[in-house]
N, C-alpha and C positions, 0 to 999 in steps of 0.2 A: 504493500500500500504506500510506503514512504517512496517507491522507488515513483509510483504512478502519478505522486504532486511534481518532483523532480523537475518533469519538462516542462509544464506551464508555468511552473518559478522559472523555470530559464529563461522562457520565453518572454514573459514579463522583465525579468533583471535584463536583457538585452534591446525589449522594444523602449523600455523608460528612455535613453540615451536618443533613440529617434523620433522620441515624443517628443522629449525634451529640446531636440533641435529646432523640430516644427512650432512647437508650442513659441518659444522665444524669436523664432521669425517672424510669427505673423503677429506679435503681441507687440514685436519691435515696431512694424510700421504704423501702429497705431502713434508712436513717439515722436515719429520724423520730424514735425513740427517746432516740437519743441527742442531736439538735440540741436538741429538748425539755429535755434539760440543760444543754445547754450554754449556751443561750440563755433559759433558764428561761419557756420558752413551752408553749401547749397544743399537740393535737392538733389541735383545729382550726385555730389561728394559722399553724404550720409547715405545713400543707397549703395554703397560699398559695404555695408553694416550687412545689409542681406546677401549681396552677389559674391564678398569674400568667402560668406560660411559655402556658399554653393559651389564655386571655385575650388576650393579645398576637400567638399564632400566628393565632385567630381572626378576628383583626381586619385584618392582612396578610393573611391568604390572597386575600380578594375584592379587592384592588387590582394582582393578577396579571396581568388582562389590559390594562390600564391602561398597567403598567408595562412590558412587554411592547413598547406598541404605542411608546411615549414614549423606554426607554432601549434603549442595545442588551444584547444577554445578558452580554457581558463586565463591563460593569461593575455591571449588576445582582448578576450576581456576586460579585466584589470584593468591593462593599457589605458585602451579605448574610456573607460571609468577616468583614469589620473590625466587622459587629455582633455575631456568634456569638463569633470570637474576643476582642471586650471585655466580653462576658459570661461567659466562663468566668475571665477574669484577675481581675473584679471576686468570685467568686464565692470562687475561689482563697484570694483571701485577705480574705475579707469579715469583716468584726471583730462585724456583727449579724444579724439577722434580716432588716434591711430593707434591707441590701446584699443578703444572698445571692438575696431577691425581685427587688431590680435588676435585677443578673446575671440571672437567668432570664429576664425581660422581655427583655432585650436579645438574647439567645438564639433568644426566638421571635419578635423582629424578622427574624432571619439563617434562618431555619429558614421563617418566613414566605417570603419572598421565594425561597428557593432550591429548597424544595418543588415549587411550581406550578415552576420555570423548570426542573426537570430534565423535568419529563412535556413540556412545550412542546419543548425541544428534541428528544425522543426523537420527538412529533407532528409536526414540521415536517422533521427530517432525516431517519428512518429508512427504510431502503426498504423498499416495502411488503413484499417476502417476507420483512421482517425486522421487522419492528411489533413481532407478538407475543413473541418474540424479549426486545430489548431491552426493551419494556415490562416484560416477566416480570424484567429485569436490574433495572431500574429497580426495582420492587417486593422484588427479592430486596434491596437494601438496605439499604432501611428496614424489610422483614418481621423482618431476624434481628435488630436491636433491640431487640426486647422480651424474648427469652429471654437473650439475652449480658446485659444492665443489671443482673439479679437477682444475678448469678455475681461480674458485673464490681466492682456496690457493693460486694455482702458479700466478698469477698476484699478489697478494699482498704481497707476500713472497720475489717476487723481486723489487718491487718499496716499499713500504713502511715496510715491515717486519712481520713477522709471530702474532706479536699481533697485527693489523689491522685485523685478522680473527675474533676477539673476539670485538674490540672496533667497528667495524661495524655493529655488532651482536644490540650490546645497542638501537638504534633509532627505528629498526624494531621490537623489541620486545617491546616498550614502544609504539608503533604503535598498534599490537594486545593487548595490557592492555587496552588499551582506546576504543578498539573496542569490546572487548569481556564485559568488564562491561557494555557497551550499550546493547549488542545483547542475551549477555545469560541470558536464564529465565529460572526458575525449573518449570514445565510444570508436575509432577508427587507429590504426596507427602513424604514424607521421611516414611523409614523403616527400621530403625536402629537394626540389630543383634548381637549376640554376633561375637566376634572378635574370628576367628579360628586361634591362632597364632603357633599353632604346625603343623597346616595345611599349613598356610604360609611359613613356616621355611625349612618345608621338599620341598614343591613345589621351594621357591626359592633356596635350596643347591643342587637339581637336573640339574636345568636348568645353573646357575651359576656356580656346579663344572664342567658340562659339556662346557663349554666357556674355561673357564680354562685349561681344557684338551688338548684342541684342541688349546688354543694360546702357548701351550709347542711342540706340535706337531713336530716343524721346530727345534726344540732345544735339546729335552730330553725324547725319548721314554721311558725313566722309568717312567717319573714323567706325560708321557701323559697316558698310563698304570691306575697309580697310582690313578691321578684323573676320570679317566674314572670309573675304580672297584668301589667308593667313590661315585660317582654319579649314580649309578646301587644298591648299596645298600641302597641309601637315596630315588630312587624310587621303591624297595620293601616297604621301608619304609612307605615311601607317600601315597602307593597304600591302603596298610592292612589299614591308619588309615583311609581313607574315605570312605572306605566298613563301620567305626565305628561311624564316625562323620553326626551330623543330618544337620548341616550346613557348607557343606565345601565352601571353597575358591575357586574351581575350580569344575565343574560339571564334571566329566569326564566320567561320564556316556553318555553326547551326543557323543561317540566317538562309540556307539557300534552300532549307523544308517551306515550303511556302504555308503549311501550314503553321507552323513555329513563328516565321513572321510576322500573319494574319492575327495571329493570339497576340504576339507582344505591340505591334500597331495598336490593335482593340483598347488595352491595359494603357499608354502611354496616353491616347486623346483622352480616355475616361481620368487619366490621375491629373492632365493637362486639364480639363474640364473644372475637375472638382478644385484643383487650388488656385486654378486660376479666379473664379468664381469668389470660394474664402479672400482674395488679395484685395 
């Protein structure tokens, strides 16, 4: 019976870090107005506040199976735990603009890593009459997210002030450390490979110049242009070296099931849909 709470304490002590990312995202924009004061910055300045954490979660995510094969869950965990929680302590009490950017990056170091490693554990442990199950847990998550951050900022934003978003953060993340070091177990054994770091590099200047592009969008059609071309050559790029590499980062070959695609297309407009919507 202790072993059968195990996985949904996992699942929770790993989805909290991608709540928690979501949750401080969308709670942030409720702020922009006022950091803008406070920090005598523009709107498009302080919207680095959201595009850094996105930047950095983007660029973690593809080194998921990597890490995966290399650490065990436990301590990828941990990790993932002591970078989210040194980004909200940094953010907590950040004296400028380009602390509070810190902080986020750091954030979507922790959110990076503990993202992918909650869906892997729920893939590798769940029994099958229970897949859909937990998966749906695993999703309920981070789905509610987006509507609690709006409620959560603007409430705290006017009674106690915009770092209440961060020092609140503290207790429920020391909540899932203590539940996750109970629940997660490496249940496979390790398969450490070489590190594809040119494989990495290109995958994340794709995905990351394209963020980029698009948070100039509203500001500077040259420079959304600019980054756009910039990330259209770094995916030629990307593409020729993993026709070359025996171990990439990214399988991108499951992309030619045209069923596989049609499912993951479906998944992206609907999660594009629903946060876009929450913003």
């Amino acid at each position: 019976m202790k072993q059968s709470y195990k996985l949904p304490a996992a699942i929770f002590a790993t989805g909290i870090l991608s709540f928690g990312g979501v949750v401080i995202e969308t709670a942030m924009n409720i702020t922009f107005p006022q950091l803008m004061k406070l920090f005598n910055v523009s709107l498009a300045q302080i919207q680095w506040v959201t595009t850094a954490y996105l930047l950095v979660l983007t660029a973690m995510i593809p080194l998921s199976a990597f890490l995966k094969r290399s650490f065990s869950a436990k301590k990828l965990f941990v990790t993932s735990v002591g970078c989210f929680l040194l980004g909200v302590i940094i953010d907590a009490a950040a004296p400028s603009l380009s602390w509070l950017i810190l902080g986020r990056a750091f954030q979507g170091i922790g959110t990076g890593i503990s993202l992918p490693l909650m869906f892997n554990i729920i893939l590798e442990q769940a029994p099958a009459n229970k897949l859909g199950l937990l998966m749906g847990l695993g999703n309920f998550v981070t789905a509610t997210a987006p509507a609690i951050g709006p409620i959560y900022g603007g409430v705290l934003t006017d009674t106690w002030g915009w770092r209440m978003i961060f020092i609140l953060m503290v207790p429920l993340i020391l909540v899932a450390l203590l539940v996750g070091c109970w629940s997660i177990e490496q249940h496979h054994p390790l398969h450490p490979t070489k590190f594809d770091l040119w494989g990495w590099i290109t995958t994340a200047a794709v995905f990351s110049l394209s963020i980029t592009a698009f948070s100039f969008l509203s500001t500077s059609l040259l420079k959304f242009i600019i980054y756009s071309i910039l990330a259209l050559i770094f995916l030629a790029i990307m593409l020729f070296h993993y026709q070359k590499s025996t171990a990439p980062i990214l399988n991108w070959n499951s992309l030619k099931s045209l069923s596989f695609s049609l499912h993951l297309s479906s998944y992206f407009i609907g999660q594009f849909v629903v946060l876009g919507l929450s913003f």
